[in-house]
TIDO-251165 format. One line per field, with one value per residue (C-alpha): residue number from 1; residue in one letter; z, y negated, x negated. Coordinates in pm, whole numbers, plus 50000, padded with zeros to 5 digits. Example, Ala and Ser with C-alpha at 12.3 -4.5 7.8 and 13.67 -1.06 7.14 Angstrom:
<rs>
vonu <- c(1/2) $
sedo <- c(A/S) $
z <- c(50780/50714) $
y <- c(50450/50106) $
x <- c(48770/48633) $
</rs>
This chain:
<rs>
vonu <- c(1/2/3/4/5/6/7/8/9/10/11/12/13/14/15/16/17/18/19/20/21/22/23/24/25/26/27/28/29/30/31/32/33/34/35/36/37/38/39/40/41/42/43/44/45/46/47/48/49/50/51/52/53/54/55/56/57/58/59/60/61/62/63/64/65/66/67/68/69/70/71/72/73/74/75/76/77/78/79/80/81/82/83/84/85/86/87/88/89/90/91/92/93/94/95/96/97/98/99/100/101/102/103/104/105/106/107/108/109/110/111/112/113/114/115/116) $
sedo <- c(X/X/X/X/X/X/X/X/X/X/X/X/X/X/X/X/X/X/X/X/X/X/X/X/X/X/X/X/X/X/X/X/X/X/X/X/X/X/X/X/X/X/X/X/X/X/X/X/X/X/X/X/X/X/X/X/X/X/X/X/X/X/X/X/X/X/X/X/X/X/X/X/X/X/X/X/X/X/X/X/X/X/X/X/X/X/X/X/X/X/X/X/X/X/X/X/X/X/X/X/X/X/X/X/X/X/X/X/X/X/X/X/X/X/X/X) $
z <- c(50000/49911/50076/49698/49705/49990/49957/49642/49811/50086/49862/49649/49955/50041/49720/49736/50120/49998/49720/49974/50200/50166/50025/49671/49365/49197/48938/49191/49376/49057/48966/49326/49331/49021/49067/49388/49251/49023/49221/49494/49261/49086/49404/49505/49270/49309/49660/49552/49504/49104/49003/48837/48539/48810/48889/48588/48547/48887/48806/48456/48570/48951/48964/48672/48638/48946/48904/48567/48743/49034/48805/48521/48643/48622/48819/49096/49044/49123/49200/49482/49682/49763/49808/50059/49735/49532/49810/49837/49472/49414/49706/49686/49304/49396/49663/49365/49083/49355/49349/49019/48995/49238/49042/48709/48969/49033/48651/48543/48869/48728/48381/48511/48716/48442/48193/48513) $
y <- c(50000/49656/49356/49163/49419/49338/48966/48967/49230/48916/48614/48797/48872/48513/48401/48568/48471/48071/48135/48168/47865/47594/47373/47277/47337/47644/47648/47637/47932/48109/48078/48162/48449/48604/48543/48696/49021/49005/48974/49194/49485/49404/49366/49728/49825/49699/49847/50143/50150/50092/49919/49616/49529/49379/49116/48951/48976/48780/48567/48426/48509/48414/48205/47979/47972/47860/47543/47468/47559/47326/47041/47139/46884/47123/47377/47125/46844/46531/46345/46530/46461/46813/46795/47082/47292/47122/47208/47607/47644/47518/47644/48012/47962/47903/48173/48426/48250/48322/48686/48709/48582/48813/49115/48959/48947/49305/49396/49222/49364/49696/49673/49540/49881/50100/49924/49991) $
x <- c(50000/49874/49913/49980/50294/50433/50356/50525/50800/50850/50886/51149/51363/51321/51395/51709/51807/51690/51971/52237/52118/52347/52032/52080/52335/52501/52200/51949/52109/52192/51815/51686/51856/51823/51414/51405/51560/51298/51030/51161/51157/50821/50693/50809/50669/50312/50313/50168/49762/49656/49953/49783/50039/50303/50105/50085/50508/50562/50286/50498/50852/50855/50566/50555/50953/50983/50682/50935/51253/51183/51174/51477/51755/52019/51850/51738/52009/51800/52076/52173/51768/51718/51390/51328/51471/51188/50926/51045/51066/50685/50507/50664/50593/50217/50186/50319/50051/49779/49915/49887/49559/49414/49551/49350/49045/49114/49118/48789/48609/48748/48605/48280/48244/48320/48042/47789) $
</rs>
């Protein structure tokens, strides 16, 4: 079990419980929600040693998404100042890109090895 797995296994949940917090619009909740399914079950699936691929599918779908998301005005409705919406969408966002990154750290140490 890895700890990128369940990192990524805990941001999805809370991706999914942020949905459900009265803190934003519809399209923000739509969005969180649908994400954190996503990265729940990607993240399940990473949990197991040598699962590498995963990484890189949270990295563009829950990481980057939700950077863009964050900023789409129908997803984070300007208008309305949710800001703490804003804040959970980027920083979770980040904390999945840095998942993502170490599993491409992972790959190139791996392929340096195996030209040793």
């Amino acid at each position: 079990m890895t700890w990128k797995g369940w990192t990524a296994l805990i941001a999805g949940v809370w991706f999914i419980i942020a949905g459900f917090l009265p803190l934003g619009v519809t399209g923000n909740m739509l969005n969180d929600v649908i994400v954190g399914i996503i990265v729940a079950t990607v993240g399940f699936m990473m949990l197991p040693e040598g699962a590498s691929w995963q990484g890189w599918i949270i990295g563009l779908v829950g990481g980057v998404w939700m950077i863009i998301a964050a900023f789409i005005p129908y997803v984070s409705d300007p208008s309305t100042h949710h800001l703490h919406n804003l804040a959970n969408d980027i920083v979770i966002g980040i904390i999945i890109l840095i998942i993502a990154l170490f599993e491409r750290s992972k790959k190139a140490n791996s392929k340096t090895e195996v030209k040793s």
